[in-house]
C-alpha positions in Angstrom: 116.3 78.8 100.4 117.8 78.9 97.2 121.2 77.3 95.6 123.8 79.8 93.7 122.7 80.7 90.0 123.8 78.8 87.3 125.2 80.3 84.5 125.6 79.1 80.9 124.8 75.7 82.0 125.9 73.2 79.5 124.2 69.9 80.0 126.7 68.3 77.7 129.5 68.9 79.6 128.2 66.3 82.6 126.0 63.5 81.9 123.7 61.8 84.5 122.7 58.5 84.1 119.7 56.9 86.1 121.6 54.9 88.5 124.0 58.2 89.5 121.0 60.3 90.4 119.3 57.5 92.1 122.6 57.0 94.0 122.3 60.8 95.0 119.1 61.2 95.8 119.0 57.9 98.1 121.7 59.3 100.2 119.9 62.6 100.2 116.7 60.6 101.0 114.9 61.9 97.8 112.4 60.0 95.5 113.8 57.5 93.1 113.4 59.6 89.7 112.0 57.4 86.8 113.7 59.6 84.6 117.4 59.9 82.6 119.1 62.6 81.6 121.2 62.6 78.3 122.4 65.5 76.3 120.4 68.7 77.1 117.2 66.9 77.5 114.9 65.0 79.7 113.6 61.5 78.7 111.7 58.5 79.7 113.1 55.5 79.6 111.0 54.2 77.0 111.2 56.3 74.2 108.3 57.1 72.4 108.4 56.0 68.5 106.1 57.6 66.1 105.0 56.1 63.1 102.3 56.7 60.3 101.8 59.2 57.6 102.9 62.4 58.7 99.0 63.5 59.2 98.9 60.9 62.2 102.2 62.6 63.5 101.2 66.1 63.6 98.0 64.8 65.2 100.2 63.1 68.2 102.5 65.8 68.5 99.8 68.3 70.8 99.3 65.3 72.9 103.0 64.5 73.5 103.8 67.8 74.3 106.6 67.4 77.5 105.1 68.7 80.8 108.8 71.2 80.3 107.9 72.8 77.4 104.3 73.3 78.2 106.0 75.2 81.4 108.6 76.7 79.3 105.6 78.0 76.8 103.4 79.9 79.3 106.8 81.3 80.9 106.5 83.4 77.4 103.7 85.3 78.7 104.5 85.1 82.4 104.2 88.5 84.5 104.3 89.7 88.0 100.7 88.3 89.5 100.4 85.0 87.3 100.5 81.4 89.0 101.0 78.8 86.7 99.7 75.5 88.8 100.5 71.8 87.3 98.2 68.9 88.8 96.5 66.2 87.7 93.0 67.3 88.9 92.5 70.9 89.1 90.5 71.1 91.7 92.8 69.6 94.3 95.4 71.8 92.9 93.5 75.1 93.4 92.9 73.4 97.0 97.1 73.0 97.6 97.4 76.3 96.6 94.9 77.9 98.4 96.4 76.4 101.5 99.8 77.7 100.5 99.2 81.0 100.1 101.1 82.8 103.1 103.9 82.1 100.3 102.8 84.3 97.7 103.4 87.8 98.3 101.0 89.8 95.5 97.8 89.8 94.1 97.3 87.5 91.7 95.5 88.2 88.7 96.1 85.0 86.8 96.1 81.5 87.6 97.3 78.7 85.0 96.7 75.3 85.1 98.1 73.0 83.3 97.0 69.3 83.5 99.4 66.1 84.0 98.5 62.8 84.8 102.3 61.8 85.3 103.1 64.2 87.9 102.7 63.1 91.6 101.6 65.9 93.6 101.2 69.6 93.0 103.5 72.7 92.4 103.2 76.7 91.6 105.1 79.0 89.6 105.1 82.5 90.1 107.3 85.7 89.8 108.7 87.1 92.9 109.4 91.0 93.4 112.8 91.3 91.7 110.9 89.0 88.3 112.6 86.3 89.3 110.8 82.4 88.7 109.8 80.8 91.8 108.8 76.9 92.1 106.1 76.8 95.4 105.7 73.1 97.0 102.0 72.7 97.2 102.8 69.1 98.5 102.5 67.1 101.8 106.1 66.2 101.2 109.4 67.5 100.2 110.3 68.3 96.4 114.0 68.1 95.1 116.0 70.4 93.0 119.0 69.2 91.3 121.4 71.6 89.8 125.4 71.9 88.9 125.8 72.2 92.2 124.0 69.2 93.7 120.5 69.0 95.3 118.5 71.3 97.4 115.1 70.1 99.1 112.1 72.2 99.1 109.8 71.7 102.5 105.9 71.5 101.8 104.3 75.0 101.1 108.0 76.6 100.8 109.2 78.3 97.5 112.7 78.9 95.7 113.8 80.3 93.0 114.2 78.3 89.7 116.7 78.9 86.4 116.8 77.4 83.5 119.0 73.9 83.5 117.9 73.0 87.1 115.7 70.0 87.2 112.8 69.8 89.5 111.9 66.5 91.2 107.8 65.8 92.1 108.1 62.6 93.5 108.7 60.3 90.3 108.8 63.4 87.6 111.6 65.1 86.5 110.7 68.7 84.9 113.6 70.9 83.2 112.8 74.7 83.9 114.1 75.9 80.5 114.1 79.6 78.9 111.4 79.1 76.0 109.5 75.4 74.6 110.9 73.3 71.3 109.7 74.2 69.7 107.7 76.9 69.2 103.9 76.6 71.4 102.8 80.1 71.0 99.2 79.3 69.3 99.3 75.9 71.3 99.0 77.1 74.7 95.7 77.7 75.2 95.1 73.8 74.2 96.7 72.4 76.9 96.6 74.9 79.8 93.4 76.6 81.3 93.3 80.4 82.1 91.4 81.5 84.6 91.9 85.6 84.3 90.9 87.6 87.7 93.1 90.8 86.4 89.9 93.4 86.7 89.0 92.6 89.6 92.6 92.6 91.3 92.2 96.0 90.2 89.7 97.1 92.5 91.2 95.3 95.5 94.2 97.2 94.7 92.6 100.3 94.7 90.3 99.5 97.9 93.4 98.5 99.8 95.5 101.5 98.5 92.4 103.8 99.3 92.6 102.3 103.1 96.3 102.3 103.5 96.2 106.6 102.7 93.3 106.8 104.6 94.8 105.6 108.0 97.9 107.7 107.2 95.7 110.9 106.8 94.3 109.7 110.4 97.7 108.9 112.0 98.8 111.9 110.9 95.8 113.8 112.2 96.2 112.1 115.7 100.4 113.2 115.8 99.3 116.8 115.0 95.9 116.7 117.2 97.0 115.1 120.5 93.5 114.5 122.3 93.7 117.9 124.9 91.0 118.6 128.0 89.6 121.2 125.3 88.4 117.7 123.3 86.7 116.1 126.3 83.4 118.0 126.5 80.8 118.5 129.5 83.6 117.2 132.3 84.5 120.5 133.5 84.3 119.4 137.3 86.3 116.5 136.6 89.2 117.8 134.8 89.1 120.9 137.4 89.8 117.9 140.1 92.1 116.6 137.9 94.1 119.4 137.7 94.4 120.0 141.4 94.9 116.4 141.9 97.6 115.3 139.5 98.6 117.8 136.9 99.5 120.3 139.1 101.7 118.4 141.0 103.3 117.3 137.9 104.0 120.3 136.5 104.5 122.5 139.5 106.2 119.7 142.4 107.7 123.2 144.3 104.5 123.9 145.4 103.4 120.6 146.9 107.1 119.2 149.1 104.7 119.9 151.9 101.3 118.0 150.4 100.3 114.9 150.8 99.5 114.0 147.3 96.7 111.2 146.0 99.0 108.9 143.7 95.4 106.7 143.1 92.1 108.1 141.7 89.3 106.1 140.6 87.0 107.5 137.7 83.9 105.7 138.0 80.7 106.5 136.2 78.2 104.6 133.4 80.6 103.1 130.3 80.6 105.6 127.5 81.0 108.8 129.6 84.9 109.1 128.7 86.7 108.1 131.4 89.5 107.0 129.6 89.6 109.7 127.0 90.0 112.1 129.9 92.9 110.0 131.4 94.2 110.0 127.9 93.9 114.1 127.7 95.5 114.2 131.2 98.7 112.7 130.4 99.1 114.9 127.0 98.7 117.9 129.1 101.2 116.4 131.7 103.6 115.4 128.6 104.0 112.1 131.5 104.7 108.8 130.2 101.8 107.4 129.8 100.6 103.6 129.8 96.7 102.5 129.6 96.0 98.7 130.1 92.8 96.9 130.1 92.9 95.2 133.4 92.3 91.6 131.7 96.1 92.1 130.2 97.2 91.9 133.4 95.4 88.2 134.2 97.8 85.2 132.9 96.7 81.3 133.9 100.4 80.7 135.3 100.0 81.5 139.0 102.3 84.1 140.2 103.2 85.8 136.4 100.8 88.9 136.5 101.8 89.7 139.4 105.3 89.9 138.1 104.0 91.9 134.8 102.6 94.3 137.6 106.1 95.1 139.0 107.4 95.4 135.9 105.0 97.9 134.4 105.6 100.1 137.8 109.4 99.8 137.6 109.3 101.1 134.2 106.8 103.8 135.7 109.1 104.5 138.3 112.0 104.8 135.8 110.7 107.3 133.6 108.9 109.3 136.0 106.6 111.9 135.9 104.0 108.7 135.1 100.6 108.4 134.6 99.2 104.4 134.7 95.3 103.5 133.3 93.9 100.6 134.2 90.7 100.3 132.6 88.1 97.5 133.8 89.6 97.8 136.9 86.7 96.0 138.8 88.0 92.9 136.7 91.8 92.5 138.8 90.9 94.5 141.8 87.6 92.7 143.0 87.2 92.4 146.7 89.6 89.6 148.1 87.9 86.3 149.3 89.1 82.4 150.1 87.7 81.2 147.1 89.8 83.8 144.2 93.7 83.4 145.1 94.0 85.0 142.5 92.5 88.6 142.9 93.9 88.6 146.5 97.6 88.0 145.1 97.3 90.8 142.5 95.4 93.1 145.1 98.1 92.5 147.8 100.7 92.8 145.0 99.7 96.0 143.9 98.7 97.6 147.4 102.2 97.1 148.2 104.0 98.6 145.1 101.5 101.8 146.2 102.6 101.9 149.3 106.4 102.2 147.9 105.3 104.9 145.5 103.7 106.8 148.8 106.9 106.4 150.9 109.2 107.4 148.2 107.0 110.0 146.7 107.7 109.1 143.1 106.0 111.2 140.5 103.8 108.0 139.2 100.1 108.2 139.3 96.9 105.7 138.6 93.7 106.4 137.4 91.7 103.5 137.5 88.2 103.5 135.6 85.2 101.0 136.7 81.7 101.5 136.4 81.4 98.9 139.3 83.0 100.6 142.1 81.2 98.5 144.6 83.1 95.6 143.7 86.9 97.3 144.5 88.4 95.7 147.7 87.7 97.9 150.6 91.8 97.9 151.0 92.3 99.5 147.4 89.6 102.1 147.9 90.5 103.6 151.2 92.8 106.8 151.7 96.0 106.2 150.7 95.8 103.8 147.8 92.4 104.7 146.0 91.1 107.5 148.0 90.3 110.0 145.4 86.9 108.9 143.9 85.7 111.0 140.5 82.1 110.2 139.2 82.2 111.1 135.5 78.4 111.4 134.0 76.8 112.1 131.4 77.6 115.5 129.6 76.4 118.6 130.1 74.6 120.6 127.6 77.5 122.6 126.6 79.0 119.7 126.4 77.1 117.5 124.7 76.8 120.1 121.9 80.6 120.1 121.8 81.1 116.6 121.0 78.3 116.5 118.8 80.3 118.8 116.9 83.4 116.3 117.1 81.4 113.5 115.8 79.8 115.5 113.0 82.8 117.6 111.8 83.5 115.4 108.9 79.7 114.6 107.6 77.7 116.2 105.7 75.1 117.6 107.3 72.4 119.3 105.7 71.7 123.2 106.2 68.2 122.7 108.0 69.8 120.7 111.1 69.6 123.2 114.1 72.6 122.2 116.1 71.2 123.8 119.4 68.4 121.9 119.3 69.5 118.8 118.4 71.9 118.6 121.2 69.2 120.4 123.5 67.5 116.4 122.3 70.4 114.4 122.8 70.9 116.4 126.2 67.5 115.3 127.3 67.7 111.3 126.4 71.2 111.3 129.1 73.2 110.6 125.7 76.7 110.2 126.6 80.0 110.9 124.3 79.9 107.3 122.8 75.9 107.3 122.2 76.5 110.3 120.3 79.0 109.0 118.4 76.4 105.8 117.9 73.9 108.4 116.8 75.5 110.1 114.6 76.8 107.2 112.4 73.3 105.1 112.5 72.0 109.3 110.8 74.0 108.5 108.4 73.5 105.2 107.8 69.5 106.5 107.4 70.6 108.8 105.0 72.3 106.0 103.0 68.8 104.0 103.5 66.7 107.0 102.6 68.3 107.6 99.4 68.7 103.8 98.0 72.5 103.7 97.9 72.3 100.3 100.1 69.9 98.8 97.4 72.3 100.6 94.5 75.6 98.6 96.4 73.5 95.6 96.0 72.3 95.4 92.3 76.2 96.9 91.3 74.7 100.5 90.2 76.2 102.3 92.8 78.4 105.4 91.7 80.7 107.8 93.7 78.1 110.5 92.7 75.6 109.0 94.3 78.2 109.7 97.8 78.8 113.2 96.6 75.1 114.2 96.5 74.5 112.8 99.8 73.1 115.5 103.1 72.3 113.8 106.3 68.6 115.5 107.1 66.8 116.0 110.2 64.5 113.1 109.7 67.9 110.7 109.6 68.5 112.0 113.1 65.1 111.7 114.1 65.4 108.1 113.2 67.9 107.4 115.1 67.1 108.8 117.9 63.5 107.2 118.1 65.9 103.8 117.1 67.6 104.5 120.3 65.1 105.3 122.5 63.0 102.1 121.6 66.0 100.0 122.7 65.9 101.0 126.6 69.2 102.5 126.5 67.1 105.6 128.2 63.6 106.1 130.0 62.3 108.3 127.6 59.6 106.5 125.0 58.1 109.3 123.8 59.2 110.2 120.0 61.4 112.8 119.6 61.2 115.4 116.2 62.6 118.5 114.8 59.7 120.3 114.7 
């Protein structure tokens, strides 16, 4: 929110006197200011008289200093990333600003404060993105601007723009934003405003956050060009082969099944990590079918009656852009067998049998795969011929498969030149590893290799250097580690150790 600039504001022009701006500012419901305005300055309404030799008056002067031109002075240096805060106690201050901070929209490298024991409450100034000078309530209640063209109020942790000749309000304080101080506080500032100076390290958030930013483009990127393809799911070959016949072929070939009754409902069941959903995933990019993959918790909503009204959406969308391919994963969790005691699993079951039966009758190119590794809990209804009736076990890899995504996982590490792929995956192969427990193993290698080599205890004690990254090889021993590490945990049967040679 922000009134129209002023330009070439001439306070002399227009004078305000107390009782007019109390007058205003009652009918706007403002604060009573305890301030006049007279000429092209701000004043109390007790002046302040200064007497003495003129050593006793240069030795007020710093202490009389307005809370304006102390503003105006540090507005001098001000830059994109500096906060000036004004307060009475700093600490409370740094507090209101902290919780204001949804406000700011940069890094900031500086913060000002500048102590007053006149103002009520707390306010921010910093620079927005086109350098212009922004005023942020820090306040439980509202601040008031007053400019040529009347008064604006500012909400609690809100900001607007400020220029020179408009006259903030903090409860009983009137502070003039003005272009520089009167005079001159270049060598004063420092005495009555603290600097607390974070610019180095804003630096290296800046470059960790820029460093992030490229590095999920580089992957988004990757994915767009790479779309995950059977040729990436490894060890499933009986699997896709079923899914071929079942679903892609029909897809991509519906001449040759008008006379076939097709399975519009599969269930892919198997331990969690095998990759049931990263085949469902493959299977639609083959099919170039829309494609939507919920968890089945999505679906669940505490009103009675919504999901299963998000269920009839999702399959008249389906329906509507057909060839479609639906994944619910979890399914066990929305598909559980009915009983008297869970309305709500019966509703979505019955809910969802009947949309299947539609899709059967009008032999709409939509299809589900549904993933559980707790088949035994599916309603008998949903598993029989019809809805469900296509049941896939996906298991572990294969060997052939396991060595493949191995090589997936490992692609991008450095691996030294003594690791015998064939064997290690002839290892993996052995413990039942699936595709995420390689993916486990592979990262916890190279977080031995980081052990090995001290770069954990280097992050700690700040000696850390990328060369230290650069030199790094992940070794046999880092897998055997982890391997032992995994077998130790019960994930498998096998307890005896497990090395390269």
């Amino acid at each position: 929110m922000r009134i129209s600039p002023i330009q070439n504001y001439n306070y002399s022009a227009k004078t305000y006197n107390r009782t007019d701006l109390n007058r205003n500012f009652q009918s706007s419901g403002a604060y009573q200011a305890d301030v006049f305005i007279s000429g092209n300055s701000v004043k109390k309404k007790n002046n302040i008289n200064f007497t003495g030799n003129i050593q006793n008056l240069l030795s007020v002067i710093p202490k009389k200093i307005s809370i304006d031109d102390k503003i105006a002075a540090l507005f001098d240096e001000f830059k994109r990333g500096d906060v000036i805060t004004v307060g009475k106690d700093f600490k409370q201050t740094q507090k209101a600003l902290k919780d204001s901070l949804s406000t700011v929209d940069h890094i900031i490298k500086r913060v000002f404060f500048i102590k007053d024991n006149e103002i009520d409450g707390s306010i921010a100034f910093f620079k927005n993105a086109t350098g212009e000078k922004e005023v942020l309530n820090l306040n439980k209640f509202d601040l008031f601007l007053s400019s040529e063209q009347g008064q604006d109020a500012l909400k609690p942790q809100t900001s607007f723009y400020v220029m020179p000749g408009d006259i903030l309000y903090v409860g009983n304080k009137g502070i003039m934003i003005k272009d520089a101080a009167s005079p001159d506080l270049a060598s004063e500032r420092r005495k009555f405003s603290k600097v607390f100076d974070f610019t180095n390290d804003s630096k290296d958030i800046i470059k960790r956050q820029n460093t992030k930013q490229l590095a999920t483009l580089v992957r988004e990127v990757k994915t767009q060009k790479q779309p995950i393809s059977f040729a990436d799911v490894g060890g499933q070959d009986k699997v896709i082969d079923e899914l071929k016949k079942g679903i892609l072929y029909p897809i991509k070939y519906p001449e040759a099944f008008e006379n076939v009754s097709v399975n519009h409902g599969t269930i892919l069941t198997g331990p969690p990590g095998t990759g049931k959903t990263l085949i469902a995933e493959a299977l639609a990019n083959e099919s170039n079918a829309y494609f939507r993959k919920l968890n089945g918790s999505e679906l669940k909503s505490k009103w009675i009656g919504e999901s299963e009204s998000n269920l009839r959406d999702l399959f008249a969308e389906a329906v509507e852009k057909q060839p479609s391919i639906i994944v619910f994963d979890e399914f066990d969790s929305v598909a559980k067998k009915r009983d008297k005691i869970d309305h709500y699993s019966a509703e979505f079951v019955n809910q969802l049998l009947s949309i299947m039966s539609d899709i059967e009758k009008n032999g709409d190119d939509v299809y589900i795969l549904a993933t559980t590794n707790k088949v035994d809990m599916l309603d008998e209804a949903i598993r029989r011929s019809g809805r469900f009736g296509k049941h896939i076990e996906v298991g572990p890899p294969d060997l052939n498969g396991t060595k493949q995504i191995l090589g997936i996982h490992s692609a991008n590490k450095p691996l030294d030149k003594s690791i015998d792929i064939d064997q290690l995956s002839g290892k993996l192969h052995k413990i039942n590893a699936t595709g995420a427990d390689i993916a486990r193993l592979v990262s916890d290698a190279h977080s031995n290799a980081y052990q090995r080599l001290g770069i954990f205890e280097k992050m700690d004690n700040g000696t850390f250097t990328r060369a230290d990254i650069d030199r790094l090889k992940i070794t046999p021993e880092d897998f055997d580690k982890a391997i032992n590490d995994f077998v130790a945990e019960g994930k498998v049967s096998e307890r005896k150790r497990i090395g390269f040679n």
